[in-house]
Structure formats: C-alpha cells, structure tokens
DORO-22033 format. One record per residue (C-alpha): residue in three letters; z, y, x. Coordinates in steps of 0.25 Angstrom, whole numbers, padded with zeros to 4 digits, always signed. Layout:
N
ALAZYX/...
//
This chain:
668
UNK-0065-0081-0084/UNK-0059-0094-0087/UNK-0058-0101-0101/UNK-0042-0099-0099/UNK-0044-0085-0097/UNK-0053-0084-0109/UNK-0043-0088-0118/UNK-0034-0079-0126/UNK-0020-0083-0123/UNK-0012-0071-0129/UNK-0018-0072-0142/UNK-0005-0081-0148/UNK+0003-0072-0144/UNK-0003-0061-0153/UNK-0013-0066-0164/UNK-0013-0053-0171/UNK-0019-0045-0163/UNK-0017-0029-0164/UNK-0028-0018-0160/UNK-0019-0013-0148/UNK-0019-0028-0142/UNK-0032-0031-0145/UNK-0037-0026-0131/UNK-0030-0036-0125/UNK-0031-0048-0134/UNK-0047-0046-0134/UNK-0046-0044-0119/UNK-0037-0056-0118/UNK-0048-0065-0126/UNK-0060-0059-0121/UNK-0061-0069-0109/UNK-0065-0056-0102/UNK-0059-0051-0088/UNK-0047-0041-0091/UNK-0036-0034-0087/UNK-0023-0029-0094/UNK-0016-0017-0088/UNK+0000-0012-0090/UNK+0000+0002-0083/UNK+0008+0010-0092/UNK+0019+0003-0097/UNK+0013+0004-0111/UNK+0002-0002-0113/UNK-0006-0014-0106/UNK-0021-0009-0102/UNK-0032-0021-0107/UNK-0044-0020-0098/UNK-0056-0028-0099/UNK-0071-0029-0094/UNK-0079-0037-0084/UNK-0076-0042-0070/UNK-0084-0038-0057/UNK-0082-0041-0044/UNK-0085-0032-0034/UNK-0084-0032-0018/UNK-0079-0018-0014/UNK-0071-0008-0019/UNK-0083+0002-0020/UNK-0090-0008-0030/UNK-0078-0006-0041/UNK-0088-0003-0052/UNK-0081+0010-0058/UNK-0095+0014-0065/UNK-0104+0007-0073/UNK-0118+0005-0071/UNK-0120+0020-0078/UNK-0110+0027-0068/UNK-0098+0026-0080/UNK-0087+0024-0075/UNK-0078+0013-0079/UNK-0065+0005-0077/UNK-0062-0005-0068/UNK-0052-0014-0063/UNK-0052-0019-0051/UNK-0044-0030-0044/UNK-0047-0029-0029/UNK-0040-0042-0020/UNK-0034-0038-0008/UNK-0046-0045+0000/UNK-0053-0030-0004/UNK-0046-0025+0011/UNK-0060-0029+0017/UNK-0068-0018+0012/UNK-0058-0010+0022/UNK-0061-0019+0033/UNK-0046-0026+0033/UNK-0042-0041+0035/UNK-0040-0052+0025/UNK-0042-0065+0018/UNK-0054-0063+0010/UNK-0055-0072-0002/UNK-0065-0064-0008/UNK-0056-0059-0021/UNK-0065-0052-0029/UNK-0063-0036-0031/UNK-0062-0039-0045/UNK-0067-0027-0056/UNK-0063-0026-0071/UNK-0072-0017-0076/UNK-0067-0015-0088/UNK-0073-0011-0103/UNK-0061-0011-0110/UNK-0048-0004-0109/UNK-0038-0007-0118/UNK-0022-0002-0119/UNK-0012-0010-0128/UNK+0002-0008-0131/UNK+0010-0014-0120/UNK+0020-0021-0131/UNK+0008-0026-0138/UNK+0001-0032-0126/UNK+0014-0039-0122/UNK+0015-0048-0136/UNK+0000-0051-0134/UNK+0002-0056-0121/UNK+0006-0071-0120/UNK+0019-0076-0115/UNK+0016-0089-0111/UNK+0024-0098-0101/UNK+0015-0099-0088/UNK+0019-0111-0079/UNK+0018-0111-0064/UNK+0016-0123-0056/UNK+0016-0126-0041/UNK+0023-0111-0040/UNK+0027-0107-0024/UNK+0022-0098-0014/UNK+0009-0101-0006/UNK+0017-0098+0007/UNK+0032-0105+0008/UNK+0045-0094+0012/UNK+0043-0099+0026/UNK+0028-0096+0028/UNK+0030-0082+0022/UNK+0042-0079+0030/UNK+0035-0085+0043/UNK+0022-0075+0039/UNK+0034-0063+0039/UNK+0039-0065+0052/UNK+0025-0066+0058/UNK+0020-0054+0051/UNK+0032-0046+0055/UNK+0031-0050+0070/UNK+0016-0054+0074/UNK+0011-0042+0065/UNK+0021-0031+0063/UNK+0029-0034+0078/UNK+0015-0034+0083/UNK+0011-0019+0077/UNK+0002-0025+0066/UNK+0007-0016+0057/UNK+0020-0012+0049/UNK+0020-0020+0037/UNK+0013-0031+0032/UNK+0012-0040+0016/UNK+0011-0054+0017/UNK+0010-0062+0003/UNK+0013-0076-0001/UNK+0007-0082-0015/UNK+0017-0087-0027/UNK+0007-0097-0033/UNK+0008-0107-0044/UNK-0001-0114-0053/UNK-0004-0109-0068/UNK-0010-0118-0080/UNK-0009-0107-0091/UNK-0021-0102-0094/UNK-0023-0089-0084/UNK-0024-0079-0095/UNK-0013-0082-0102/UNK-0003-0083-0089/UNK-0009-0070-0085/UNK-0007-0062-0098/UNK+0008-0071-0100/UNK+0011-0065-0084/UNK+0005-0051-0089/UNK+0015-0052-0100/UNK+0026-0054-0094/UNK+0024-0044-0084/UNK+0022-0035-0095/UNK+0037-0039-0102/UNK+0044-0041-0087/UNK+0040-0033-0075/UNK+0042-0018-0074/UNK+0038-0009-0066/UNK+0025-0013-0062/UNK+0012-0003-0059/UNK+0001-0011-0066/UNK+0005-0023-0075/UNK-0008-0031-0076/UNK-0016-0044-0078/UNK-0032-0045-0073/UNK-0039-0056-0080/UNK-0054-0059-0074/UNK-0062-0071-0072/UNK-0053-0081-0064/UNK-0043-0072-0059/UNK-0030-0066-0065/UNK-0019-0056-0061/UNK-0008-0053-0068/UNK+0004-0044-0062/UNK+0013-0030-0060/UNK+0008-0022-0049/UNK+0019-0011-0045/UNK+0013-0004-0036/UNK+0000+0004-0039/UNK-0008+0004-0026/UNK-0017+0017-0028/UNK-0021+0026-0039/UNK-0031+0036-0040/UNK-0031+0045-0053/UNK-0036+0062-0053/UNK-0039+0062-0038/UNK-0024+0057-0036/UNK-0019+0042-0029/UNK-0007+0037-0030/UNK-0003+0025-0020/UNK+0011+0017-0024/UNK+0015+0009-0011/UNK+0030+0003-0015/UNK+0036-0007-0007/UNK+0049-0013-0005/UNK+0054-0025-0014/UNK+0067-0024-0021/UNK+0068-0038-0027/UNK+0077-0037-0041/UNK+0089-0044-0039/UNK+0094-0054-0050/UNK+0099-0046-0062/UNK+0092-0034-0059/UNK+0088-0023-0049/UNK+0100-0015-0045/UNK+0103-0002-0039/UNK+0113-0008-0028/UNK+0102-0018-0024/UNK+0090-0008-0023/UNK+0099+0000-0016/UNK+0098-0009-0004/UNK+0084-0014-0005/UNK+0081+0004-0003/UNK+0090+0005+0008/UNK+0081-0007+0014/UNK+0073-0002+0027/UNK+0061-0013+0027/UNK+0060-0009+0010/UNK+0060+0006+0015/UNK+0051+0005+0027/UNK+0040-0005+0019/UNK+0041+0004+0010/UNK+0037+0019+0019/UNK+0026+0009+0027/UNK+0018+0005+0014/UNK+0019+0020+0009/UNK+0014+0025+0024/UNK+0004+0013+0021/UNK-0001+0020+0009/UNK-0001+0034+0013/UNK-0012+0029+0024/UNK-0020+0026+0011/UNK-0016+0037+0004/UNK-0021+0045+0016/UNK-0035+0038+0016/UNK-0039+0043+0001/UNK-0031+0054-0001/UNK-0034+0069+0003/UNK-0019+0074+0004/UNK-0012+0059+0010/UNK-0005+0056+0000/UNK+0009+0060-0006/UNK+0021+0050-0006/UNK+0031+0050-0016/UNK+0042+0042-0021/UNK+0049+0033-0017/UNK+0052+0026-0031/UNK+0057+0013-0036/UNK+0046+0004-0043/UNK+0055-0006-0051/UNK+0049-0017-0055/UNK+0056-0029-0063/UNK+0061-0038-0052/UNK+0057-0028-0039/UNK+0058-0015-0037/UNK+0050-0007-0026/UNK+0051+0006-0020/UNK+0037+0016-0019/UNK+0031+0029-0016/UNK+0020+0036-0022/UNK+0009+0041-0016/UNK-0001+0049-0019/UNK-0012+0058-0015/UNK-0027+0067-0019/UNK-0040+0058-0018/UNK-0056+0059-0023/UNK-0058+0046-0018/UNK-0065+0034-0027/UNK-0054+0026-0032/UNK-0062+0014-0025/UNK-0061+0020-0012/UNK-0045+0025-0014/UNK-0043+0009-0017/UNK-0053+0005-0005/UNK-0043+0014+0003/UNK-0031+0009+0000/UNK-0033-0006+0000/UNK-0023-0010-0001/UNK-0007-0007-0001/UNK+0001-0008+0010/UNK+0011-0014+0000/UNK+0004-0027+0001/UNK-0003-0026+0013/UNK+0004-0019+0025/UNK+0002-0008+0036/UNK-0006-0004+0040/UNK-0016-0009+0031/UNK-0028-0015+0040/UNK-0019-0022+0047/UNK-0010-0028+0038/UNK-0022-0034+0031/UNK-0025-0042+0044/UNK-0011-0044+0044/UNK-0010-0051+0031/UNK-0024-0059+0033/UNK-0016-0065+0046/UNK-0004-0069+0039/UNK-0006-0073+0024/UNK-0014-0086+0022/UNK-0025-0083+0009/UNK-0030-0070+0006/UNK-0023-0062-0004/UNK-0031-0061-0017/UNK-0028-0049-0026/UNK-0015-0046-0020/UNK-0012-0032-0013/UNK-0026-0028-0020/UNK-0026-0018-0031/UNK-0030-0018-0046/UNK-0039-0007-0048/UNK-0041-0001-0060/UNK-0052+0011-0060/UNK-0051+0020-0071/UNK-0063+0032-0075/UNK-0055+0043-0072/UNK-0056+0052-0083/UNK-0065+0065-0083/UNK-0060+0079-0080/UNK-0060+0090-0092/UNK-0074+0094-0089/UNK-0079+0080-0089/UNK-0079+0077-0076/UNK-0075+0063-0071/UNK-0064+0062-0060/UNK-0071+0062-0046/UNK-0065+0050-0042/UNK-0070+0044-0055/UNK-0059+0034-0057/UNK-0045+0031-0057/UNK-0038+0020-0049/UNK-0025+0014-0054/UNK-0022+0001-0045/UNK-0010-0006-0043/UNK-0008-0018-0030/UNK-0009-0031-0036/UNK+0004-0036-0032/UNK+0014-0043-0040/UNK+0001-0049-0046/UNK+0000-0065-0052/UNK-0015-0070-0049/UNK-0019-0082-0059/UNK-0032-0089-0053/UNK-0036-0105-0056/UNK-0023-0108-0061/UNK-0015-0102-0048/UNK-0006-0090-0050/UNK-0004-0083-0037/UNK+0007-0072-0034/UNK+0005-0064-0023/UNK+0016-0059-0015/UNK+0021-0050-0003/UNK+0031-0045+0007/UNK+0029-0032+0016/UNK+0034-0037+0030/UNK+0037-0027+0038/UNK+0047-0027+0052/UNK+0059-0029+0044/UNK+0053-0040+0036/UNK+0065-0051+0034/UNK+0054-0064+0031/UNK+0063-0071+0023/UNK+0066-0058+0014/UNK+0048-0056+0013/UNK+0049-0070+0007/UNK+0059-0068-0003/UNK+0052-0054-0004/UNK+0040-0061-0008/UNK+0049-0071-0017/UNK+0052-0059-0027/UNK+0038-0054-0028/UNK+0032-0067-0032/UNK+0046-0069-0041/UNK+0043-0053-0046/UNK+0029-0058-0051/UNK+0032-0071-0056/UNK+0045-0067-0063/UNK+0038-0057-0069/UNK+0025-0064-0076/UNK+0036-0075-0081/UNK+0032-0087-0071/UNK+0046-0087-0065/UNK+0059-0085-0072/UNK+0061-0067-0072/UNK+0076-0063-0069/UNK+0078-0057-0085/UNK+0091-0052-0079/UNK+0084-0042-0070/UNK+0075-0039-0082/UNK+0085-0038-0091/UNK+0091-0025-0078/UNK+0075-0021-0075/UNK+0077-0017-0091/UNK+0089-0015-0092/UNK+0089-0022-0106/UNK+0105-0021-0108/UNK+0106-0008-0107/UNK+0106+0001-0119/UNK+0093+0008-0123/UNK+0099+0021-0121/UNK+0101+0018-0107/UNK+0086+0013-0100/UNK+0086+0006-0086/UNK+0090+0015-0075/UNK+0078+0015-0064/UNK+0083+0010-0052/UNK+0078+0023-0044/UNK+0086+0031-0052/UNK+0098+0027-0046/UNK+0102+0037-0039/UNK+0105+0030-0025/UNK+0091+0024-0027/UNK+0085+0037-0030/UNK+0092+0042-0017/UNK+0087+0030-0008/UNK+0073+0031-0013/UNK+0073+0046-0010/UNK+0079+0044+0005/UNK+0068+0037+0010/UNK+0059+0050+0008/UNK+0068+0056+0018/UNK+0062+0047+0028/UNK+0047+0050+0026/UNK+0036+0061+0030/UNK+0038+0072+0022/UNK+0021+0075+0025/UNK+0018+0064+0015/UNK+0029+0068+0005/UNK+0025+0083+0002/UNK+0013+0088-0003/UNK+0005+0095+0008/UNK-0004+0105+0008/UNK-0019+0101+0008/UNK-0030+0105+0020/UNK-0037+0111+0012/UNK-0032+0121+0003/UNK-0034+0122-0012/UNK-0032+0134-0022/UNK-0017+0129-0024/UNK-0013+0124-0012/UNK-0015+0131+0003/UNK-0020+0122+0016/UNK-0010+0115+0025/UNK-0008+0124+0035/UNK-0015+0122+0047/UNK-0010+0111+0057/UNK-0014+0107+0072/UNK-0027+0101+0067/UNK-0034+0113+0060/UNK-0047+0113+0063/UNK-0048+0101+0071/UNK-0052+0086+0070/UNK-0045+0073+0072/UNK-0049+0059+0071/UNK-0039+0049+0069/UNK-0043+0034+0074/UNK-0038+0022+0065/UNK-0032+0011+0074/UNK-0030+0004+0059/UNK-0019+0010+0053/UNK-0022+0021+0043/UNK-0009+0029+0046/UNK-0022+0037+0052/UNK-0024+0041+0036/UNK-0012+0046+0037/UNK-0012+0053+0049/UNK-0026+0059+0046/UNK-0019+0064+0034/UNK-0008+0072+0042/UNK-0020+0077+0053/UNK-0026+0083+0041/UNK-0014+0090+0036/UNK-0014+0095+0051/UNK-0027+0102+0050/UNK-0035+0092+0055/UNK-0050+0086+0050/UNK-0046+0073+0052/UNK-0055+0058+0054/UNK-0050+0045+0051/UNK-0058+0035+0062/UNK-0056+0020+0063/UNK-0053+0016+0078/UNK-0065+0007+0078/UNK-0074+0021+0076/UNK-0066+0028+0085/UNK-0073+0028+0099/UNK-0068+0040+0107/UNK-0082+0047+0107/UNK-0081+0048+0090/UNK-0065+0054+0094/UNK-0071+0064+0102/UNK-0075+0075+0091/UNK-0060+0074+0087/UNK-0051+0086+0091/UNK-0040+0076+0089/UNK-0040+0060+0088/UNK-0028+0053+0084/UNK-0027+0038+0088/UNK-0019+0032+0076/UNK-0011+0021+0074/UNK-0014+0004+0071/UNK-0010-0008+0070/UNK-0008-0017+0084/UNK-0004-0019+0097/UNK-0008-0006+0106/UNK-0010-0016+0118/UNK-0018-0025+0110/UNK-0031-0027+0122/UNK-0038-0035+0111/UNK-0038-0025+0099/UNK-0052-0017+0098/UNK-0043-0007+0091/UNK-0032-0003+0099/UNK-0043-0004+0111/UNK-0052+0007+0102/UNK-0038+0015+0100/UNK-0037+0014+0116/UNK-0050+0021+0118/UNK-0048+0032+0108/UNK-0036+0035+0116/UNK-0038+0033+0129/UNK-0053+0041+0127/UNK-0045+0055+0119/UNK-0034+0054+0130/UNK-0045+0055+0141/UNK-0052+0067+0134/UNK-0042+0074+0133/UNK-0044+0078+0119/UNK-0032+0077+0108/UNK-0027+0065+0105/UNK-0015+0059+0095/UNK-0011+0043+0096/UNK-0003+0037+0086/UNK+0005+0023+0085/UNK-0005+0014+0089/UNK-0013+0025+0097/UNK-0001+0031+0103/UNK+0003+0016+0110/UNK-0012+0015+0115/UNK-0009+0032+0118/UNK+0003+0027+0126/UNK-0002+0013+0132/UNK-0016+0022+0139/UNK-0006+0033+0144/UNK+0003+0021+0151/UNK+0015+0019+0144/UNK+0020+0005+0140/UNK+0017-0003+0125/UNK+0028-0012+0119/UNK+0031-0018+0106/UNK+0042-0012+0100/UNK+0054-0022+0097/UNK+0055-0020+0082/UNK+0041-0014+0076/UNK+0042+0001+0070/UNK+0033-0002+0058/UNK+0037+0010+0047/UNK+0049+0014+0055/UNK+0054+0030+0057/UNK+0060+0036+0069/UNK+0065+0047+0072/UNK+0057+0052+0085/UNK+0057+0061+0096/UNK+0044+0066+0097/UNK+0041+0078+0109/UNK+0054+0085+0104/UNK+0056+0083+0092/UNK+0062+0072+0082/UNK+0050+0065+0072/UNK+0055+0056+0061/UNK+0041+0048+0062/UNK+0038+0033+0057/UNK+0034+0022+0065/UNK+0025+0010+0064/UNK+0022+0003+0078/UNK+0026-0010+0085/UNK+0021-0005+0098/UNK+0027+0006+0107/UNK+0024+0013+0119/UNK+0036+0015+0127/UNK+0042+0022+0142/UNK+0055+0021+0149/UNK+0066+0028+0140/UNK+0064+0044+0144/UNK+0053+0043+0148/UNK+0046+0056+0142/UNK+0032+0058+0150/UNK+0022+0050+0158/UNK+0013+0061+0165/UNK+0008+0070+0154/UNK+0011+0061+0142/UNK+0024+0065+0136/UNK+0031+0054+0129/UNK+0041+0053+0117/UNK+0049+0041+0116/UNK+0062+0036+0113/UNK+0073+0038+0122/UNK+0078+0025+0121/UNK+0065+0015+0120/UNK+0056+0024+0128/UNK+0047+0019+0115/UNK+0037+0032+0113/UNK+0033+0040+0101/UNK+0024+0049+0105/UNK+0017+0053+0117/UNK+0009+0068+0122/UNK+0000+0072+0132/UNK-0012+0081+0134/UNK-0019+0081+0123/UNK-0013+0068+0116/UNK+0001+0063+0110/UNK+0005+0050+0101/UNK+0015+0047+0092/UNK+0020+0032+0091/UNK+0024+0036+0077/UNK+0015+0037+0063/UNK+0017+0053+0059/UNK+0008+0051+0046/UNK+0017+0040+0042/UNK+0026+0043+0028/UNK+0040+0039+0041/UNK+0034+0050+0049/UNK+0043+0062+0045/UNK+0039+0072+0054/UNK+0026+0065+0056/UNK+0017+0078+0053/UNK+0023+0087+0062/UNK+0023+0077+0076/UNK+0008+0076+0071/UNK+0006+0089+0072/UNK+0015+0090+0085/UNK+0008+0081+0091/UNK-0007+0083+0088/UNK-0002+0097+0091/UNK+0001+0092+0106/UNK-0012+0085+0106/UNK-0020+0097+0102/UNK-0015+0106+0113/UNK-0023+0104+0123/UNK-0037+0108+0113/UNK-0029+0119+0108/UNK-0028+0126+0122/
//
C-alpha cells in the first residue's frame, strides 16, 4: 500500500462521524487492503482484511488453519484460463484473495455523504489502439477466424487510458461515489483497494452464483447505446428487431449452457429474456439456472470465463484473442469472487458445498495502477459485425464508464428520463419491458428456441416426488462422446442422458479408437476448424475415431465437425460455405421430416442438387445447394446441424431419430 493510499481522503467531507459509517471511515483510514460492496440497493457492504496471493483456484483459502471457514474475495485476472489448458498473454496478474475479518453494512445514503467528491483530472486521455487499428482487427477477425470456422463469435478489447495525479484512493472512492449517485442498474457496484492496485466499477452482468445447491448463470448481451435525452421505446424497438443483437445474444446463452451442463446435474434451465437497463445502455438477458454439489472453486474453474467477453467456443476464442489483441488482458473478463460460509441447516449441519458464490464479470471496471487509469473495453464480432459500428460500439462502453464515474461530461438530460425526475411522484418511471410491444418482442424470440432447455424435465433417476424420464433409445447402454474442442459435447452429453444413456465425456487427444471400443455407441462431436486441415493433430485424431467405428461396424453418430470428416472418408466433396452459418436456424429436411435445428459451421459437404444416396449412405441435403445436413448408413448417421444447441427446436427428437437409426443394427 502506498502512502497516497494510506491517507484518509473522505474524512472532510464528514468530520462527524456516526456509528453506521464508522465501518467505512475506519476502513478508509486504516491503510489496510478493503473493499466496498453495493449489492442491494440499500446499503454498501465494507469488507476488510489481508491480502494473499494465490496461484490456482483450488488454493482460494475458504478455511483457516483450524478448518473454520471464512470469507474471501477474490479477484481472478483473466490470465487464470491457463489452469484449463487455454491460450493467452500471460502477464502473471495475481489471483488476488481478500480474506476478510470484518464485514460491515452502512446505509447507502449515509455512505454516499461520506464519500468525497472531488474533481479527478485526466491527462493524455485516448485509446491505446486508433479507430482504424480496431476496425482493421474487426475485419480480420471476421474473415481469417470466423470465415475460416474458428468459431462463431469472438471479443476483442481496446484500453481507454489516461493519466491520473489525484491521489488513487481518493479518485477511486470519488469514481465509487458517483457511481453510486449516477449508474443504475448495475449487478455489483464496487471499489477493491489492495496494495498497488485499484478497481473501481458497475458490473451488470453476474457471471455465476452458487447458493443451496442451486447456480444461476446471467449471460446478457447485445448493446442498446441511449440516445441523447433518454432511452425510448421507438428506438429499442429497433435495436430488438436487430438480427446480429438477437443472434449474439442465442450464441452467448448456447455458450453458457455448455457451462451449465458441465456443473450442473439437470443442464440447466433458461428463462427470460428481460431487459437489464442500465443509465446510458440497456441490454437484453436470459437466466439460467440449474442443481450442483460441486465446490464453488470448481463451478468458477468451470466456467472460466463468459462468452460474453471471450467468445465460442471458448478454448478457441482464447487462442483467438491472444492472436489478435496486442498486451494481455489484466482483470478484465475475469470475475470478482466473493465466497460466503453458507449457513448451517436446522440441525447444525453446514451446507455440503460449504460456501456460496456470488461473482459478477469484471467489466465496465476503471483499473487505477501507478498513476494510469485503464478502461477496458469490447465488442462481440460475429458474421454480421459492421467494423465501423464495433468501434462506435466500443466508443459508448468506454463513454458508459467514464460518464458514469464523472471523468467525462454525463448526458443529465438522459438522467433526468432514466429517473424520470419530472414526472410526478404519483407516477414512477415506466420500465421500458413494460411496454407492451417490447414485452411482446422479448417474448417472441422464445418462439424460436428448444422447448428441451425451456421446461422442466424429468430427472433419470427418480425421487419420491418426481418419476424417471421414460426410457429412451439409450436405456441401458453406454456412449462416449469425443471432444474435438467445442463443449456443445456437454450439451449433447446432457440430451444422451435424458435418452437413457450412461454417458462419458472424452477429449479427442485420449480418444484412441481402442479406448472407444467398450462403447455401445460413440458419438464424434463438433470443433473449431478447417475439416481438411492435413496439419491439424486434432482433426487427423477425429479421422481416426471415424474411419476406425465405420470399419467396425459398431454404431456411430458424427456431428458438425465429425459429420464433414464422416462425409470427406465416405467420398463426398468439402467447401467453404459462401457466407459462415455461426448461430444461424434453418428449417431442414431431415430423412422425411422438417427439423427447425441451429446451425454453427463454415464448412459443408455437398453433391450435385438431388442427389439423395451414394451406395448405402443415404444423404439429406438441400435441393437447391446439394449442401448436406445429415447423412445414414449401416450402423452410422450425421448431422451437419447442433441438436443440443438452445436454435435446435426439434433437436431432441432427430437425436433420438437418428441414434435410433444408428442403433439398429445391434438391436437385431
């Protein structure tokens, strides 16, 4: 801790200091590491206590020496994506652990006069990266990575950076402040003070909670950027009926389902979507949420991090982002992690999980270090990314912050209509989702998803008040589903299970085809890539596990990535698509019926218009292209198609359809 940061800059602004504030006054001067929390829209949280530094996730110290738990909040930088094996520019951020002693509420209105309200000057204020070198990064992104089948979306930042001579303490609790009086809106309002390091910012979006054997995910995304005077139904009118907002937003909730799948028993449960209005920005969300007994450490390892801020699918989006932005990321797209003793049940008993997890993306999020404060800022690229309008994009994330904590001029017009402070106190602000033709837009993009992740199903295994899912194509046998990179195969393990099937996840680099072998069923899944790629040791691997299950004769499903290596080994012709298909739905003909399945490739297998076999394979394709969706022979079919993904409204029952087909010939 600095000297600067020692000093106790609010104290002018309140020399008598009442019993509720004196939590934060004493943290304030105590030169000790802290944190203040706004959570509830009431009070603001004071947490203090010592800093350690830790290197994995595991070592999060939620017990003392004695076995005690304890409380701890953690900053974990985005550079933590190495403990999962993933790509990055490692500048060694420290995952950072308050491990706090004291835990204080004061009166939001109280803490607010305490604060300080100083001017805070910038300096040599601009972007680390000009308009043009962002919107050159765009264009390559979107054609060299998602025209090339790297994957369907992708975040790329830029830094708003500009020198700061207030002392750091005092333009972090100043920035806290005005946050408090200005923004909206915001999931976690906050300010982390430890030695040499400050953050200070509104998170709207929680990443993942965990509390009573329940975790919720929040992925929101789309960015309506308030218009000058205020937010207007006319205008968010037009930002809903957008296709890129819609389609960014179904690809980061398919995203986070893959996550939910991994830690959660029953998948994952999708509700919403709802608005999340904020000050200057409004967003559209879904809520997930699904059963776990897992360690909160482990649910965060998991889900490291959102999709939101990284992209899809997720390992190669990292790779994706180390190739593309210049200097590593810091905290930004990581999580604040705060680890709270669960309490004990009537009889004493402490929660198996043993802590809750409450941890918001630390986005939207002013860094203060030696002077320099550094605003982290993204776009989601995606195939109808327009460059120039990610740039402007980024423009009103930066402007949201900075407005926000008072280092820019704020719009006090579009305050004075986000409070509606005119209008009589008989008559609070309407909320923009209760209009009704925006309640009416929000509700019709349910129509377009998988009903399998909406509704509650019944578990495989029975409790005393609910009965067993009733027995699918799988009962009683045993697939293994091989993970070319793209954890859709959570997803899909999911949807095999709810068919009956003891389900194994395996990584393509363990899957030789002598470990497949004790497999009733194997199904190749999907990944990032070119299926031609002669230098990729994955797609060569995925080669084997196909050509070795087609030869044996034994049953086989292939999917996206695997059903283009499926149809190369069985002779029929790969191309690049003309436009990628990257979270788009069609509707399909699929061996006699129509399927409404979503779509993530940039590769095809295709045959001449008509064609509908090639000796015993039987091909489904479309009349026009001759591009094929699924294939089916003896003992094996593919689907170009995700059926687990959220776009795939009839996805369940051509799985079944098809694993049914591929069954066959060991049911006889």
């Amino acid at each position: 801790m600095t000297d600067a940061q020692s000093a106790h800059p609010a104290q002018s602004a309140q020399p008598a200091q009442s019993a509720p504030l004196l939590p934060l006054t004493e943290a304030i001067a105590s030169g000790r590491p802290f944190a203040l929390l706004a959570r509830d829209g009431a009070t603001v949280e004071v947490l203090t206590g010592d800093v350690v530094d830790v290197e994995l996730l595991a070592d999060i110290p939620l017990t003392d020496a004695d076995g005690a738990p304890r409380e701890v909040l953690a900053l974990v930088p985005y550079r933590q994506v190495v403990e999962r094996g993933f790509a990055c520019h490692d500048d060694a951020a420290p995952l950072r652990c308050l491990v706090v002693d004291a835990h204080h509420a004061v009166p939001l209105a109280d803490a607010i006069a305490a604060l300080p309200n100083a001017t805070v000057p910038l300096a040599d204020a601009g972007f680390d990266l000009s308009d043009e070198e962002y919107a050159d990064i765009v264009r390559t992104v979107i054609a060299e990575e998602i025209g090339r089948g790297e994957g369907a979306n992708f975040v790329i930042r830029r830094d708003f950076t500009a020198s700061v001579n207030t002392d750091p303490l005092t333009a972090g609790l100043t920035w806290f402040r005005a946050l408090l009086e200005h923004e909206r809106g915001a999931y976690w309002t906050f300010l982390v003070s430890t030695p040499g390091h400050l953050a200070v910012g509104a998170s709207p979006e929680a990443h993942v909670s965990a509390r009573d054997g329940v975790v919720t995910m929040n992925p929101i995304s789309g960015t309506f950027r308030h218009p000058a005077g205020g937010a207007t139904a006319e205008a968010l009118t037009e930002f809903l009926a957008s296709t890129k907002e819609t389609e960014e937003l179904f690809m980061v909730v398919d995203e986070e389902l893959k996550m939910m799948s991994a830690v959660c028993s029953d998948g994952g449960r999708i509700t919403g979507p709802h608005l999340k209005e904020m000050s200057r920005l409004t967003h559209t969300e879904y809520m997930l949420r699904g059963q776990s007994t897992m360690d909160p450490r482990d649910i965060l390892r998991e889900t490291m991090f959102a999709p939101t801020v990284t992209g899809s699918p997720m390992q190669n989006a990292c790779t994706v982002i180390k190739r593309h932005e210049k200097a590593p990321r810091g905290y930004y797209s990581g999580v604040a992690a705060l680890f709270t003793p669960a309490p004990a049940d009537a009889g004493g008993v402490p929660d198996a999980a043993g802590h809750d997890l409450d941890a918001p993306i630390l986005i939207r999020t002013a860094y203060l270090v030696d002077g320099t404060l550094r605003v982290p800022v993204g776009a989601t690229l995606v195939r109808h990314s327009d460059p120039d309008g990610e740039v402007g994009e980024t423009h009103g994330k930066a402007a949201g912050v900075l407005g926000a904590i008072g280092a820019i001029p704020r719009d006090e017009a579009a305050e004075r209509a986000a409070l509606d402070e005119d209008a009589p106190a008989a008559a609070p602000r309407t909320a923009l989702a209760d209009d009704p033709e925006i309640a009416a837009l929000l509700e019709a993009r349910n129509e377009r998803l998988a009903p399998f992740w909406m509704n509650p199903q019944a578990p495989a295994v029975p409790t005393a008040t609910a009965p067993a899912a009733p027995a699918g194509p799988g009962a009683g046998r045993t697939a293994i589903v091989v993970d070319a990179e793209d954890r859709f195969t959570t997803m899909l393990a999911h949807q095999l299970r709810h068919l009956g099937f003891a389900t194994t996840i395996v990584p393509w680099s363990e899957a030789s085809p002598s470990a497949l072998d004790v497999a009733d069923v194997v199904v190749a899944g999907p990944g990032p890539g070119d299926p031609r790629d002669d230098r990729s040791p994955r797609i060569a691997r995925m080669r084997e596990v196909v050509a070795a299950r087609l030869s044996s004769g034994r049953p086989l499903l292939a999917v996206c990535l695997s059903h283009q290596v499926l149809a190369d080994t069985l002779g029929l012709d790969l191309v690049p698509l003309a436009s990628p298909h990257q979270g788009l739905q069609k509707n399909v003909e699929v061996f006699g019926q129509t399927a409404s399945i979503g779509f993530y490739n940039t590769f095809t297998a295709r045959v001449a218009p008509g064609t509908a076999a090639l000796g015993e394979t039987e091909i489904a394709a479309d009349p026009a292209s001759g591009d094929v969706y699924a294939l089916r022979g003896p003992g094996y079919a593919s689907v170009q198609g995700h059926l687990e993904s959220i776009l795939s409204r009839d996805g369940l029952e051509t799985l079944d359809r098809l694993l049914t087909h591929a069954l066959a010939p060991a049911l006889t």
